[in-house]
C-alpha positions as semicolon CSV with decimal commas, in nm:
position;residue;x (nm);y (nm);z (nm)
1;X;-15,726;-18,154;-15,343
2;X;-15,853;-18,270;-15,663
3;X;-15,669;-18,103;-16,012
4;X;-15,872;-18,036;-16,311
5;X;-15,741;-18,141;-16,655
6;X;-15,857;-17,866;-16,900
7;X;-15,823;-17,932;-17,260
8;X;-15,681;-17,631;-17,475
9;X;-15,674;-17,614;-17,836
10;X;-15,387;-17,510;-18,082
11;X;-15,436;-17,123;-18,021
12;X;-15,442;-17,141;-17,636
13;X;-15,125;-17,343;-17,664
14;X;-14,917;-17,097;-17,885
15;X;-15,020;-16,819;-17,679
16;X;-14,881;-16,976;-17,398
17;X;-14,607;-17,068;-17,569
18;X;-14,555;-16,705;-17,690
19;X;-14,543;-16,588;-17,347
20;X;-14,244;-16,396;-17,204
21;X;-14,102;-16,434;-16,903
22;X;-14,178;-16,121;-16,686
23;X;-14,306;-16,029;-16,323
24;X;-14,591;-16,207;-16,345
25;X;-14,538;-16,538;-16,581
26;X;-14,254;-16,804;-16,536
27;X;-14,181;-17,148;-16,762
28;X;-14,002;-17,442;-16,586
29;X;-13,919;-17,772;-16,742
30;X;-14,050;-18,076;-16,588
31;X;-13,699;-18,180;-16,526
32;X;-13,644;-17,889;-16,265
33;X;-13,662;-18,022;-15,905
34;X;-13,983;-17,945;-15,713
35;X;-13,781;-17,762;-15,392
36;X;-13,614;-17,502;-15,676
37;X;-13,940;-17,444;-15,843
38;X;-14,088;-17,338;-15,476
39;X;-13,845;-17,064;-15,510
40;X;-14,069;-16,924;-15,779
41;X;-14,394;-16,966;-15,566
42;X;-14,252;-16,775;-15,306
43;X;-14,179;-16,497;-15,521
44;X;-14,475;-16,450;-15,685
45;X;-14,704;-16,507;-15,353
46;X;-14,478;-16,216;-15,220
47;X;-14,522;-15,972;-15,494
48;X;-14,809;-15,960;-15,695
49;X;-14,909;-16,325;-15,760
50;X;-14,839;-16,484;-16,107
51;X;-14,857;-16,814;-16,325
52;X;-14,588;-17,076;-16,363
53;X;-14,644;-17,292;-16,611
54;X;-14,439;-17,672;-16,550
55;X;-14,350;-17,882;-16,823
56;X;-14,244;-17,613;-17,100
57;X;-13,918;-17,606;-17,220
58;X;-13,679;-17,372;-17,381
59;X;-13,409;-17,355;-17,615
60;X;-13,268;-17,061;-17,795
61;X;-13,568;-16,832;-17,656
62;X;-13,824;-17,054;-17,814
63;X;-14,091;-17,226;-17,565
64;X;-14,153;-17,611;-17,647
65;X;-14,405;-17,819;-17,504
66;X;-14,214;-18,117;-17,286
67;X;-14,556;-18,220;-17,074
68;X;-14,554;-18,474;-16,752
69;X;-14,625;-18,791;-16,920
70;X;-14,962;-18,879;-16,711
71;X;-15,085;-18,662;-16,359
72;X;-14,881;-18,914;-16,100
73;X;-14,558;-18,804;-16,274
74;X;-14,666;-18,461;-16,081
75;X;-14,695;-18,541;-15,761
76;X;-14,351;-18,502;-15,615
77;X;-14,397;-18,182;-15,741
78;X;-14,765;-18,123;-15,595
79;X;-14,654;-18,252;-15,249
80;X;-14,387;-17,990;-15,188
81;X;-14,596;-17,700;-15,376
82;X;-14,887;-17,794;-15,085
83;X;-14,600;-17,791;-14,796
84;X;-14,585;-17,435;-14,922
85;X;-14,936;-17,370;-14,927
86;X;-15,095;-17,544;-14,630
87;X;-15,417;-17,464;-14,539
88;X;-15,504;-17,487;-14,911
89;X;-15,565;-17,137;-15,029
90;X;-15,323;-16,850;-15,234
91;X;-15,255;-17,106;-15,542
92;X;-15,494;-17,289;-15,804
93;X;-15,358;-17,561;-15,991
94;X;-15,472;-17,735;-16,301
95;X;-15,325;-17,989;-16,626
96;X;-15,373;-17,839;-16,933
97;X;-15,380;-18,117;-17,231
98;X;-15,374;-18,022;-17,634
99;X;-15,439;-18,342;-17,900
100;X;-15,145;-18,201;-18,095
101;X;-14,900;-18,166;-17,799
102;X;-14,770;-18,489;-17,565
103;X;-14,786;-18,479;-17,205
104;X;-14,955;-18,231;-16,977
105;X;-14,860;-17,888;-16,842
106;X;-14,909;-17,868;-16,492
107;X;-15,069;-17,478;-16,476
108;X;-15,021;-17,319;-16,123
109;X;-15,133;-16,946;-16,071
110;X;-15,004;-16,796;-15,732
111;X;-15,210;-16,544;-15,583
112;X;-15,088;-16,235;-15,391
113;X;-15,058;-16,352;-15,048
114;X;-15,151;-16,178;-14,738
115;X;-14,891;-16,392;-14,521
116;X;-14,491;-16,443;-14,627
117;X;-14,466;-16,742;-14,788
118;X;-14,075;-16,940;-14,773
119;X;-13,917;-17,143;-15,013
120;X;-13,840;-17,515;-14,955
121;X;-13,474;-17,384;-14,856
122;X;-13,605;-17,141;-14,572
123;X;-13,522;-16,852;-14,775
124;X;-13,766;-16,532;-14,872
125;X;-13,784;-16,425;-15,244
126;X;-13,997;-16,192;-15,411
127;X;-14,067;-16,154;-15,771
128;X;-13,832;-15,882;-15,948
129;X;-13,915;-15,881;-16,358
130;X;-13,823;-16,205;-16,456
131;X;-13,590;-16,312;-16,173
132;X;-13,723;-16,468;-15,818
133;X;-13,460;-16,250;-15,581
134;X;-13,382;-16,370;-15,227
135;X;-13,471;-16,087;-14,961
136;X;-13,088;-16,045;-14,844
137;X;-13,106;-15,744;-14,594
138;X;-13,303;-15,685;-14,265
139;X;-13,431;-15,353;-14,417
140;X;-13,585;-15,543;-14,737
141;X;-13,800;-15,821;-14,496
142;X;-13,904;-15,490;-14,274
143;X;-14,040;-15,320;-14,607
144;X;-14,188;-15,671;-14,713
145;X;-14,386;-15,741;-14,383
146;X;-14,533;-15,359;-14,351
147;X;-14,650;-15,427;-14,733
148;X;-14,785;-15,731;-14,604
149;X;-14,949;-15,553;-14,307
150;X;-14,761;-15,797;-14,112
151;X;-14,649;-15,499;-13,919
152;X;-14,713;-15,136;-13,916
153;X;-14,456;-14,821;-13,898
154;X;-14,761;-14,658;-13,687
155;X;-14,684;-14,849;-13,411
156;X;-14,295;-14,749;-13,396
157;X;-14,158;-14,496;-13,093
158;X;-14,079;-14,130;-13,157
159;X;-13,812;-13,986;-12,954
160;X;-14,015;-13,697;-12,827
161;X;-14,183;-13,635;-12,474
162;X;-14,548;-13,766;-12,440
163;X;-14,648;-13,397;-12,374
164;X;-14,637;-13,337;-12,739
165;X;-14,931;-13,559;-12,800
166;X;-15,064;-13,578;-12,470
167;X;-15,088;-13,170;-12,422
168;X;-15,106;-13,032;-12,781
169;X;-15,389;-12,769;-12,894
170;X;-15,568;-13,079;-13,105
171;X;-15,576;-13,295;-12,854
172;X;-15,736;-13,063;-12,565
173;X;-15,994;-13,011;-12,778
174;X;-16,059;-13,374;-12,871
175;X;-16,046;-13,476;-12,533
176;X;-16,334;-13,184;-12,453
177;X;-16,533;-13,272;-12,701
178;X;-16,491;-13,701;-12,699
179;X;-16,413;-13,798;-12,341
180;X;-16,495;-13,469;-12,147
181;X;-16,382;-13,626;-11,794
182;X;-16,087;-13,814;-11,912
183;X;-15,752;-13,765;-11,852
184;X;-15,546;-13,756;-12,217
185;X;-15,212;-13,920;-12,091
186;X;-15,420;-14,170;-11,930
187;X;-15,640;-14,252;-12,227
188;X;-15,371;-14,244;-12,471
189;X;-15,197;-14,535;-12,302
190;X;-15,533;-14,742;-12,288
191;X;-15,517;-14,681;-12,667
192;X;-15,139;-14,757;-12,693
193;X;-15,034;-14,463;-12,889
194;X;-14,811;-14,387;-12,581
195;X;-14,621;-14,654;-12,414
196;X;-14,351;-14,635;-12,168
197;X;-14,397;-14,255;-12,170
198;X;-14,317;-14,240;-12,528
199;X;-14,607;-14,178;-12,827
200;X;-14,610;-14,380;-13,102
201;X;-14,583;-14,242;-13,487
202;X;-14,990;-14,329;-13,466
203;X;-14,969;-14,075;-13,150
204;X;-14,759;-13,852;-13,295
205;X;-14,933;-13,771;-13,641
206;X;-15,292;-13,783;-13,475
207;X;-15,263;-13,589;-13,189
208;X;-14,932;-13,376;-13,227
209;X;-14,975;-13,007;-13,353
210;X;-14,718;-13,041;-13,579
211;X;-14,625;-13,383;-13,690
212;X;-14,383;-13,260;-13,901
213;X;-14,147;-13,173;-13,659
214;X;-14,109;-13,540;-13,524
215;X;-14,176;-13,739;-13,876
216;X;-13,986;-13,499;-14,136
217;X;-14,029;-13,599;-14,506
218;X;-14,279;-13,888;-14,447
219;X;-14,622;-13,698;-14,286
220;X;-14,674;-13,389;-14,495
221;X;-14,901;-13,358;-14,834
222;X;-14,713;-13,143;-15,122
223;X;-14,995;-12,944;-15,349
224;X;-14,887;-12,906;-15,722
225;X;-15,077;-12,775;-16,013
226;X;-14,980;-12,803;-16,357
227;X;-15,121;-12,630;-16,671
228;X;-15,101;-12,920;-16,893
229;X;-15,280;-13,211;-16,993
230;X;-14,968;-13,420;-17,105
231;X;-14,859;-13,767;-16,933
232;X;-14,580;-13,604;-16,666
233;X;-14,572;-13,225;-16,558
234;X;-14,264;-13,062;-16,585
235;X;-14,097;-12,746;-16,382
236;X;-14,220;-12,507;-16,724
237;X;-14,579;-12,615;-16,672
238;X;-14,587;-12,615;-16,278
239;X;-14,793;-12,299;-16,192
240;X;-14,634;-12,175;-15,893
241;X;-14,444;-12,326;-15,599
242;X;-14,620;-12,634;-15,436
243;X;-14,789;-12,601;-15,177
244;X;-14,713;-12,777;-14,844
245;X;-14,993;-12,920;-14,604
246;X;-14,897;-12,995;-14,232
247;X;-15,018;-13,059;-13,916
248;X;-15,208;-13,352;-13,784
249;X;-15,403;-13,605;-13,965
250;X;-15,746;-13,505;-13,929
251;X;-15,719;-13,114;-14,009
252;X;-15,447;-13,198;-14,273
253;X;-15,694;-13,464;-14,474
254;X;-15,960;-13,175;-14,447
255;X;-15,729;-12,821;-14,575
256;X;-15,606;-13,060;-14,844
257;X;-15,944;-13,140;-14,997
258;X;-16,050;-12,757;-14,947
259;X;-15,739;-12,622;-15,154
260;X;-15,754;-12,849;-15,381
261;X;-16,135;-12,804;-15,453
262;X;-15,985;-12,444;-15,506
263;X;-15,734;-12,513;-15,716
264;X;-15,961;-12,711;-15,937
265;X;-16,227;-12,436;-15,931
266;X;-15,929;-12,223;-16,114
267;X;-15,913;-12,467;-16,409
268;X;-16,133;-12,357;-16,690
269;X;-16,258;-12,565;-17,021
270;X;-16,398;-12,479;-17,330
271;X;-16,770;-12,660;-17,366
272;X;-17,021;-12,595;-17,565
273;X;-17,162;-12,254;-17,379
274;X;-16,830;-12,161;-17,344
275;X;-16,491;-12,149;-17,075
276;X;-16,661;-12,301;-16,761
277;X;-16,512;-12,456;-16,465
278;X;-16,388;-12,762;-16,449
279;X;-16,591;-13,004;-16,134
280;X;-16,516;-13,296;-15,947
281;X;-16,706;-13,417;-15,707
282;X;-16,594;-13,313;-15,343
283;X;-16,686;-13,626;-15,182
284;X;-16,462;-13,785;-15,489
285;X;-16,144;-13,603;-15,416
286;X;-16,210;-13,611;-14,994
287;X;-16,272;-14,009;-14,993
288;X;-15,950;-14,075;-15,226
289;X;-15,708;-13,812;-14,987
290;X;-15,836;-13,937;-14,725
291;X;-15,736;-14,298;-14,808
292;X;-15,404;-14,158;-14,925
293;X;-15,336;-14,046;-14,564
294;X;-15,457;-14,282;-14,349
295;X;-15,385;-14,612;-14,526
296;X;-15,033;-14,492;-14,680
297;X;-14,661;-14,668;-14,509
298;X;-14,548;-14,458;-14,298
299;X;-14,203;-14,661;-14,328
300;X;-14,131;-14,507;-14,673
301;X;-13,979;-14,125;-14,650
302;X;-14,194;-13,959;-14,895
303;X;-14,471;-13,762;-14,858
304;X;-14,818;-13,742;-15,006
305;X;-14,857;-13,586;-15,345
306;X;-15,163;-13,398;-15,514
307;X;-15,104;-13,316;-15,844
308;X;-15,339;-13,121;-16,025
309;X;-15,380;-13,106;-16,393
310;X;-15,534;-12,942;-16,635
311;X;-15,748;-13,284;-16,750
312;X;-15,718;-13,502;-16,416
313;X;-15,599;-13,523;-16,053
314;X;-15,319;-13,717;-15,933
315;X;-15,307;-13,881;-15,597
316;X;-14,965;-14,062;-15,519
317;X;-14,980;-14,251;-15,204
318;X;-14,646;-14,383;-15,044
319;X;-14,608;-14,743;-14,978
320;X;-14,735;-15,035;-15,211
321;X;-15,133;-15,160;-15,160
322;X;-15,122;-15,356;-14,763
323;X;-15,205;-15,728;-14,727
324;X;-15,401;-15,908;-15,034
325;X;-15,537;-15,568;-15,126
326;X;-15,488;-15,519;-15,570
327;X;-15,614;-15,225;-15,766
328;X;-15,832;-15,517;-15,912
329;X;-16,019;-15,575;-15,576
330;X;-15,920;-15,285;-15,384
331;X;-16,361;-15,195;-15,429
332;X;-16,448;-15,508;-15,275
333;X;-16,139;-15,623;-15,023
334;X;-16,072;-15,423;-14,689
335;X;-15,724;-15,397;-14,521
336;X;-15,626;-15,172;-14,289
337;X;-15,236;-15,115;-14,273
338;X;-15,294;-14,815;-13,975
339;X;-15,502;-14,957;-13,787
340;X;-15,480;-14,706;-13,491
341;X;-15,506;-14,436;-13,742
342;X;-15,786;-14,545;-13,926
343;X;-15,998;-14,670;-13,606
344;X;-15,878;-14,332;-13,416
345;X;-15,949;-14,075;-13,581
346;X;-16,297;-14,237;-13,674
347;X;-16,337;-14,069;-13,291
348;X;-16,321;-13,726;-13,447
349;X;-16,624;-13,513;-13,478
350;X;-16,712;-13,556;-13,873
351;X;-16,475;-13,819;-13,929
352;X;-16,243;-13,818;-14,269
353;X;-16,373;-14,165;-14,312
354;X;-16,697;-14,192;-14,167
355;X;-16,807;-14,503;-14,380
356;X;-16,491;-14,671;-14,249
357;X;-16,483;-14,972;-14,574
358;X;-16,639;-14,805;-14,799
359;X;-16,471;-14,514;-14,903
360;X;-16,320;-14,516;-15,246
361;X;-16,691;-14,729;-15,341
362;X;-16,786;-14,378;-15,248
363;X;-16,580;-14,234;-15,472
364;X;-16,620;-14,415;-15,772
365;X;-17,036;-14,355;-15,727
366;X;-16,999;-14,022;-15,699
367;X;-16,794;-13,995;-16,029
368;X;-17,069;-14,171;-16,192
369;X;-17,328;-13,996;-16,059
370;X;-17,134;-13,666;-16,264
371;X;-17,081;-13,878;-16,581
372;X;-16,709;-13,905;-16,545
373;X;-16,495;-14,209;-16,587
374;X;-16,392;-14,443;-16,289
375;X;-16,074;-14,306;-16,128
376;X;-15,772;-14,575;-16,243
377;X;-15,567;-14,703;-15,949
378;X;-15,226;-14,818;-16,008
379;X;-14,962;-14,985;-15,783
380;X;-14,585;-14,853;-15,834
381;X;-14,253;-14,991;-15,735
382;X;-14,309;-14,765;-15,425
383;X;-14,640;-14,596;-15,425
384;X;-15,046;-14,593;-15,532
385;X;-15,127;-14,393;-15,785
386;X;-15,497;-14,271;-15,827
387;X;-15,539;-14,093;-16,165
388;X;-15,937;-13,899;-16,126
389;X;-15,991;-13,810;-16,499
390;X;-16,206;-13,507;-16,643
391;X;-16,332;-13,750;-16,899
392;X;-16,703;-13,733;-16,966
393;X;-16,841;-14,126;-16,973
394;X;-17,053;-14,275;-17,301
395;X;-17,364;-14,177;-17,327
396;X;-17,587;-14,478;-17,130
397;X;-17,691;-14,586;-17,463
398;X;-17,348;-14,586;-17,563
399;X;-17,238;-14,788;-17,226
400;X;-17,526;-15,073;-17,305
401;X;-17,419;-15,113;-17,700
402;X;-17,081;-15,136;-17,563
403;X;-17,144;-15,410;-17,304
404;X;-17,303;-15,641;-17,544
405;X;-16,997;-15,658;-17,788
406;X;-16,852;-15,868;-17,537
407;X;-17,160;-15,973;-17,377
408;X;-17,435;-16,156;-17,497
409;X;-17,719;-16,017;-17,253
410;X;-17,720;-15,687;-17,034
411;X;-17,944;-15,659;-16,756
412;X;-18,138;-15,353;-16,591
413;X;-17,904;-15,411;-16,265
414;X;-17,617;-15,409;-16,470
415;X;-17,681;-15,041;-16,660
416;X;-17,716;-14,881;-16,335
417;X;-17,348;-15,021;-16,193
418;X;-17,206;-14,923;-16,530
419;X;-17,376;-14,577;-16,552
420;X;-17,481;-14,459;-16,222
421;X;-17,817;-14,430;-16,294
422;X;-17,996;-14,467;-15,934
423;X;-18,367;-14,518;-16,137
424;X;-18,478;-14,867;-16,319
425;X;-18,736;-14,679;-16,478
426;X;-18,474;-14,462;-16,653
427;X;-18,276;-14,748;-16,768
428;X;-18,591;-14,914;-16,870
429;X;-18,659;-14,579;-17,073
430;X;-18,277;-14,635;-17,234
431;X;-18,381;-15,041;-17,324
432;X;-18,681;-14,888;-17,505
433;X;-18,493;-14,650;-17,685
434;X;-18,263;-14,869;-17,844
435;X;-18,549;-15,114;-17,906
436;X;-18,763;-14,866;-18,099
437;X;-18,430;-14,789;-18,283
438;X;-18,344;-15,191;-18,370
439;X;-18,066;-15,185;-18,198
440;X;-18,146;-15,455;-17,925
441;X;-18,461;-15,674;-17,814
442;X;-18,587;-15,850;-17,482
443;X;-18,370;-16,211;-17,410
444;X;-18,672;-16,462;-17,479
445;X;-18,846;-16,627;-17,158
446;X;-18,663;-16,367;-16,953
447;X;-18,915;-16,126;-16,765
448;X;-18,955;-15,938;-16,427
449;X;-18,704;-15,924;-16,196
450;X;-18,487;-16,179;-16,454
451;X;-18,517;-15,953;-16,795
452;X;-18,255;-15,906;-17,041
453;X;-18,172;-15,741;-17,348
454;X;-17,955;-15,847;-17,639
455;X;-17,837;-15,745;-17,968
456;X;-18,127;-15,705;-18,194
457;X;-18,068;-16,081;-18,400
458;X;-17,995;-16,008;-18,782
């Protein structure tokens, strides 16, 4: 594949010079054999993807510039790199050149990969900090391909008779209501969440009364609520004992979004007319539990928490983000990790996730629509973390003024994905606001469905 050679000037190179060494940035020297530097690759297309930059030395924790003298001194190194990267996606690689600095930097970023990539030696390593560690035990590659989605806990036996899932309360009813002249043992095996007479954890947690007796400390959701707006709640600000939410999937994802609504509803805040409740929207809080329970790994022994503050709602999902799924994409990628779960209890009346794709795009409208900031996703060591904050957004006028002090035009489209506004005349209404106030003007030559605004030009 052709390499671009980008030219960089003297700020672009110290600030890559400045870099640390961390999870998601590496520095090699040209001198370094190819095969060792695959090492690296591996890692980072096993974690979280990251940059290596080749051709950057270091002595005394200072970064130097030691460039390939010309691209062909590369390609022993480009050769091996595409060995690990066959079909010619997961990496980008480019030269970076400086007139002050000799030689080029060969630039490679490594992007999360949905596959497990090896090493030129045959060995597995994943990013850890600043260090590339081999995966050493048969637990740590298990845990590696369920965050891959490579394979799924759902899909493990449980050492219980199929009666519990084939006879159980929930599933009776189901069957009555889905596929009235269907036998449930028999229909369950055509679904393969029993096999060989025994139900799989997908089985088990969809269509056993009481999960929790078979999957202890890995299938419940624990309630908290905390009367403080600080970082962390502590045992002097938790109101109560948690609660504890049980029982199969699809009733569990629905009494945890109707005690939390009522926990919420319990949470007053001074505003200008006074103490009034505090409100999130319900499809907010049901789309982002809902993804909590169906998409979490079922591998890691922890359960769901909902913790409930006094300023936002915390929803800690157990297991890191499946496949090439990021926070940054997670709005526009889909991976399903349970697939069973996720395409089975879609079969319930009044699904949990009836817009099966598009549920935490739901989520984020709907906190728009109430004028309160995105939800912030974040992937842990072990878990996702959804923070929904009581934070009332910019005013649009605000949002637009904002937008161009990075941006040089805004468009009408643009205001309504940053605001929620569903109306172009309304946004219009906001453009001719700020125009009658000097703040911006129309882009010149721009007009219809093309029109833009700007900064109003001193």
């Amino acid at each position: 594949m052709p390499i671009q050679t980008l030219s960089i000037d003297d700020d672009q190179v110290k600030r890559i010079l400045s870099l640390h060494e961390d999870h998601f940035y590496d520095m090699k020297s040209r001198a370094i054999s190819p095969g060792k530097l695959t090492k690296t690759l591996s890692a980072f297309a096993n974690a979280d993807g990251g940059e290596l930059y080749i051709g950057v030395d270091e002595c005394d924790g200072q970064f130097s510039w030691k460039g390939f003298p010309d691209e062909e001194a590369a390609n022993g190194h480009l050769q091996i790199f595409e060995q690990l990267f066959p079909l010619g996606d997961g990496f980008k690689y480019e030269f970076l050149a400086t007139p002050s600095e000799t030689g080029l930097v060969l630039h490679v970023i490594v992007f999360r990969a949905a596959i497990i990539r090896k090493a030129s030696d045959g060995k597995i390593y994943v990013r850890r900090g600043a260090s590339s560690m081999p995966i050493a035990t048969d637990s740590a590659l298990a845990q590696l391909e369920r965050d891959k989605g490579i394979t799924s806990f759902e899909t493990e036996f449980v050492n219980v008779e199929a009666t519990e899932v084939t006879n159980s309360e929930i599933t009776i009813k189901f069957m009555l209501e889905a596929f009235p002249a269907t036998e449930p043992e028999r229909w369950m095996r055509s679904q393969r969440v029993v096999v060989g007479g025994r139900p799989t954890v997908a089985g088990v947690l969809l269509f056993a009364d009481l999960p929790q007796a078979s999957l202890p400390k890995r299938s419940s959701i624990k309630l908290y609520r905390y009367k403080t707006g600080e970082s962390v709640g502590t045992r002097e600000t938790l109101d109560e004992q948690p609660q504890t939410i049980e029982g199969p999937i699809y009733t569990q994802i629905k009494e945890s979004v109707e005690r939390t609504i009522l926990l919420v509803e319990s949470i007053k805040k001074l505003e200008d007319r006074g103490l009034e409740s505090v409100t999130y929207p319900p499809e907010t809080l049901h789309e982002i539990i809902t993804n909590a329970v169906i998409h979490r790994d079922y591998g890691v022994a922890d359960d769901v928490h909902i913790r409930v503050f006094d300023n936002r709602i915390e929803v800690e999902s157990p297991g890191k983000l499946a496949g090439h799924v990021s926070p940054e994409n997670i709005l526009d990628e889909r991976f399903a990790r349970n697939g069973s779960i996720v395409r089975l209890v879609n079969k319930f009346p009044d699904p949990p996730n009836k817009d099966v794709g598009e549920g935490l795009n739901t989520a984020f409208a709907a906190m728009k629509r109430l004028k309160l900031k995105d939800p912030i996703i974040t992937e842990l060591e072990h878990s996702v973390l959804v923070n929904i904050r009581h934070e009332r957004l910019a005013s649009p006028e605000q949002m637009v003024m904002e937008y161009l002090e990075n941006h040089d035009e805004i468009t009408n489209r643009i205001v309504r994905e940053l605001t929620g506004i569903g109306s172009e005349n309304k946004v219009k209404n906001i453009f001719y606001a700020l125009l009658h106030r000097g703040q911006i003007e129309r882009v010149p030559d721009k007009y219809g469905n093309k029109a833009a605004w700007r900064k109003a030009q001193s």
